[in-house]
C-alpha positions in Angstrom: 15.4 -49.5 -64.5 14.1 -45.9 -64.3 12.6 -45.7 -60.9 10.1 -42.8 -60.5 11.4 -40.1 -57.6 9.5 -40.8 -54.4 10.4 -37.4 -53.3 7.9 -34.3 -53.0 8.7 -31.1 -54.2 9.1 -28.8 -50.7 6.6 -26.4 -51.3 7.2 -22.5 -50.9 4.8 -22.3 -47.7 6.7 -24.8 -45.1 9.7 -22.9 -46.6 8.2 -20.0 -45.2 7.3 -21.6 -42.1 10.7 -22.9 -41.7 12.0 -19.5 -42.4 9.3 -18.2 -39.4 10.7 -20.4 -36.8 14.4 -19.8 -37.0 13.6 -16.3 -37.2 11.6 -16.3 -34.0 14.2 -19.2 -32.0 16.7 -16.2 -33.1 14.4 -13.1 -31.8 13.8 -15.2 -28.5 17.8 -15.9 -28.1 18.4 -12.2 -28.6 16.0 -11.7 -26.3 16.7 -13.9 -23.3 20.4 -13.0 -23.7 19.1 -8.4 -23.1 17.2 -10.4 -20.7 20.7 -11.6 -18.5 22.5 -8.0 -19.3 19.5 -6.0 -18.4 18.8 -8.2 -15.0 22.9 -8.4 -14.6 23.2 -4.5 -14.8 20.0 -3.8 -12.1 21.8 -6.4 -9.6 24.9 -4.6 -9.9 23.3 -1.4 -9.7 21.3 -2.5 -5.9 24.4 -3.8 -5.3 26.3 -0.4 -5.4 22.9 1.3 -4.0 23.0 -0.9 -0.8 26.9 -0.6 -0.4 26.2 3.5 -0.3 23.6 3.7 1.8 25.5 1.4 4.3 28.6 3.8 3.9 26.2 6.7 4.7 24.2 4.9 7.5 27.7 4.8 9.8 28.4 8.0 9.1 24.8 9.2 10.5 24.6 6.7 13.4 26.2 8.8 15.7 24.4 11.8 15.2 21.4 9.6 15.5 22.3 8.7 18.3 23.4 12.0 19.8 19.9 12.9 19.0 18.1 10.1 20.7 19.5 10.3 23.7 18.8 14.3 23.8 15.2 13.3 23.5 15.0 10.9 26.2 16.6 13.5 28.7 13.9 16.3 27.5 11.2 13.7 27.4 10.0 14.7 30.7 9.9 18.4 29.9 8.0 17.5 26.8 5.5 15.7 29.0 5.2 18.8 31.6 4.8 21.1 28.4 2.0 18.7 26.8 0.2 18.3 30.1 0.5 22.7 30.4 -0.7 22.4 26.8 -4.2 20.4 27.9 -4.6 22.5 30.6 -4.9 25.0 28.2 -6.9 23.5 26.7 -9.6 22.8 28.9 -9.6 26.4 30.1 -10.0 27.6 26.6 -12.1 26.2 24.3 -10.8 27.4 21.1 -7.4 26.1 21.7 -9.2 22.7 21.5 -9.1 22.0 17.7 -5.1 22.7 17.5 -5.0 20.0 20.4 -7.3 17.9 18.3 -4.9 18.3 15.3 -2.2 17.3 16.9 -4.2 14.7 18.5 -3.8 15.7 21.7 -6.4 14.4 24.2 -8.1 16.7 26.7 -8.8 14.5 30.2 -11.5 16.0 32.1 -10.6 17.6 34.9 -10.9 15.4 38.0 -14.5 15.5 40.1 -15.8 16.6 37.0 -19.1 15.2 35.4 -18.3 12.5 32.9 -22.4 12.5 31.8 -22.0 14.8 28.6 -26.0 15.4 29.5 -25.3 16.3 33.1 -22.9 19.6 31.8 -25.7 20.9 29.3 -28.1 20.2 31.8 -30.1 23.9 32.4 -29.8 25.0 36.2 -33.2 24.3 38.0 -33.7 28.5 38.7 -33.9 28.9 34.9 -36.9 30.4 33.3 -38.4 29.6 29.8 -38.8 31.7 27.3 
């Protein structure tokens, strides 16, 4: 007639546990959802960022332009002034590291020794001391 109760008391610790998990499942929601604003907001602000710089790319394109083309008329005095420049170079010798820091190669001039030895080489009248 009386039947016992089959069921368990729920104890205060899976309680707790259950308590835990909805608490984290609703931290991780919150989360994911800042997630989608956050990564919304960036896209929109690239978005904008890429549209501006477009805007402002036509607007320099011609100058650029202008400019490029002034270069490639004056590239030939550029190549007289550099080839001036080595000259110099090669005539004096402390010109030569503003050359080198502007990477500016000296040639040697042509009929010239290209033995490094040959040019330190003593002339054969010299005496020792």
């Amino acid at each position: 007639m009386n039947e016992p109760e089959t069921t368990t008391p729920v104890r205060p610790d899976v309680e707790e546990l259950k308590e835990t998990c909805a608490a984290l499942r609703h931290q991780a929601t919150t989360l994911l959802l800042a997630l989608i604003v956050v990564s919304g907001t960036l896209t929109v602000h690239l978005g904008l960022q890429a549209r501006r710089t477009g805007r402002d790319l036509e607007v320099i394109r011609p100058q650029a332009n202008q400019m490029m083309e002034y270069s490639k008329r004056e590239e030939p005095q550029i190549a007289d002034f550099v080839v001036k420049l080595t000259e110099f170079g090669r005539t004096h010798p402390d010109f030569q590291p503003i050359l080198s820091r502007f990477k500016i190669q000296i040639t040697p001039p042509p009929g010239a020794a290209t033995n490094p030895a040959a040019s330190t080489a003593k002339p054969a009248g010299a005496s020792k001391k």
